[in-house]
PLY file of the C-alpha trace (Angstrom):
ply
format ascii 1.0
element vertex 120
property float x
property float y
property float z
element edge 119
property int vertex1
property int vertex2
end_header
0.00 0.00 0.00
1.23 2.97 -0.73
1.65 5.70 2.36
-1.31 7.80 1.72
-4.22 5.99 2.83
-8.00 6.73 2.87
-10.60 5.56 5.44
-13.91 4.31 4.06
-15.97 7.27 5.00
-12.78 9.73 3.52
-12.94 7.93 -0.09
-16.87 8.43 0.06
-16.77 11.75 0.80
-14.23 12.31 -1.81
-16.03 10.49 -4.41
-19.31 12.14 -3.56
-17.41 15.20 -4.27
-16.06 14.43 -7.13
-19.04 13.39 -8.43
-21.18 16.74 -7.20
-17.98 18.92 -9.07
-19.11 22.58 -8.78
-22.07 21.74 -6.72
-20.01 19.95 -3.67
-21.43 21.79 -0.21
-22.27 19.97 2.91
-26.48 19.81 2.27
-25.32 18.61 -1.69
-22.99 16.01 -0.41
-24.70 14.69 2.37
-27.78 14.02 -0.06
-25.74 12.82 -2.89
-24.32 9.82 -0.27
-27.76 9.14 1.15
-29.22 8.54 -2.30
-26.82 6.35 -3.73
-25.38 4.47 -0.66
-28.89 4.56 1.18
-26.99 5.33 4.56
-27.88 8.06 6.97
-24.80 11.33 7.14
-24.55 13.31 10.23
-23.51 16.92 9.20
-21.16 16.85 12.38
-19.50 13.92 10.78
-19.39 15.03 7.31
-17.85 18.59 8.58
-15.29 16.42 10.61
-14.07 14.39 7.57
-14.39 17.60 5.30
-12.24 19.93 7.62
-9.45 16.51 7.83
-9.45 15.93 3.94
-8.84 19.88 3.90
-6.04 19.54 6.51
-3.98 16.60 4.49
-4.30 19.03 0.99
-6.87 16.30 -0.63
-9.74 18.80 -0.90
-9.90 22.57 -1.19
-12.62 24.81 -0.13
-14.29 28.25 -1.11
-16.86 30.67 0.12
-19.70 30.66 -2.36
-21.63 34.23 -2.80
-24.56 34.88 -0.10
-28.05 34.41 -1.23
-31.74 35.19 -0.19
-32.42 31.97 -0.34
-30.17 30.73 2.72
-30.93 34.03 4.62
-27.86 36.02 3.21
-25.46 32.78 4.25
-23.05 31.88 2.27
-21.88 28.08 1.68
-18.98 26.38 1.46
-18.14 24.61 -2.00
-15.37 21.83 -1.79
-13.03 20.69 -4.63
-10.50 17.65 -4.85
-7.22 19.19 -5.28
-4.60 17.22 -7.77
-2.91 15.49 -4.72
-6.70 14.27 -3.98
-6.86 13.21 -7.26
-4.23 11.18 -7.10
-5.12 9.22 -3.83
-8.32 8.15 -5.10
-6.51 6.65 -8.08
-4.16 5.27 -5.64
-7.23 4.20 -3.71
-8.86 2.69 -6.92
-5.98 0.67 -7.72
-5.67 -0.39 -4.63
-9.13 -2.27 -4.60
-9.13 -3.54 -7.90
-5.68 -4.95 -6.98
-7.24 -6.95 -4.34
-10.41 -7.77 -6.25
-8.53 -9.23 -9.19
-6.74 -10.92 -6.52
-9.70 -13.42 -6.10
-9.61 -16.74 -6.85
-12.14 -17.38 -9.38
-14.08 -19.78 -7.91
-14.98 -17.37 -5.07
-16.35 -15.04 -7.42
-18.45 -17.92 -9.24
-19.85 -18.99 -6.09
-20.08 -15.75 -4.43
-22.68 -15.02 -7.50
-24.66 -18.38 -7.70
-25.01 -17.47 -3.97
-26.65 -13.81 -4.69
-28.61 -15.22 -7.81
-30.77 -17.41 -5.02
-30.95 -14.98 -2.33
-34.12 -14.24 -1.89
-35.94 -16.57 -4.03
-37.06 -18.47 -0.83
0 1
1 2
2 3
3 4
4 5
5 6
6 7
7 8
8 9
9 10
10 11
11 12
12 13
13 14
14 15
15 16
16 17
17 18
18 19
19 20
20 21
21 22
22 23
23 24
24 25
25 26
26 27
27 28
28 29
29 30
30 31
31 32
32 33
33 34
34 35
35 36
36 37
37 38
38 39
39 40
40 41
41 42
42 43
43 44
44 45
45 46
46 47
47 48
48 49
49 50
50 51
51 52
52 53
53 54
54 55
55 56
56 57
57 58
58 59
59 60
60 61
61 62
62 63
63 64
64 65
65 66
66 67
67 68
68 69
69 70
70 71
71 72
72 73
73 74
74 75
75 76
76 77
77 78
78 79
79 80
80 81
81 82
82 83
83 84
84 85
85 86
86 87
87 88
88 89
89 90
90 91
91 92
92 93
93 94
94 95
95 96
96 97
97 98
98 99
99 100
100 101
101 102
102 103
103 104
104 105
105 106
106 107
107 108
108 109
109 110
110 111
111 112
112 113
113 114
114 115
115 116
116 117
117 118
118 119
């Protein structure tokens, strides 16, 4: 492994960033992780993770204008920097390293398995 490494709730957060691009504040994000991992965020833990990625030069983050909307407050967007960039490729290969890794037959039975879940 190489010595940068992410926590599972760091590469999410990343992702869900990198996903959201332009649009990546703490409401967006949260929402964006909910949908598609159908997991319940805390804000306090997203701002914790947000303010650490920040701290180790993986993301980067700017004061968006103030609007009526929010009550003239203003929010924070967040952007993966190029280092961050390069983690979650790190990251990627990482995974795929150890997914290629397994032995065929666990795969094959892994998916007969999931093919009869539920069928009962």
């Amino acid at each position: 492994m190489g010595k940068h490494q992410l926590g599972e709730f760091e590469e999410v957060v990343m992702l869900t960033v990198a996903i959201l691009t332009d649009d990546a504040y703490g409401f967006a994000i949260i929402e964006e992780m909910e949908k598609r991992l159908n997991r319940k965020v805390s804000i306090g833990a997203l701002q914790t993770v947000l303010r650490r990625l920040e701290k180790k030069g993986y993301l980067t983050s700017e004061m968006g204008e103030a609007t009526a909307v929010r009550g003239g407050k203003r929010k924070r967007f967040f952007h993966l920097t190029s280092t961050g960039k390069n983690i979650l490729q790190e990251t990627k290969e990482q995974r795929m390293g150890l997914w290629n890794a397994v032995p065929e037959f666990v795969v094959k039975f892994t998916k007969l398995n999931l093919k009869g879940f539920g069928n009962h």
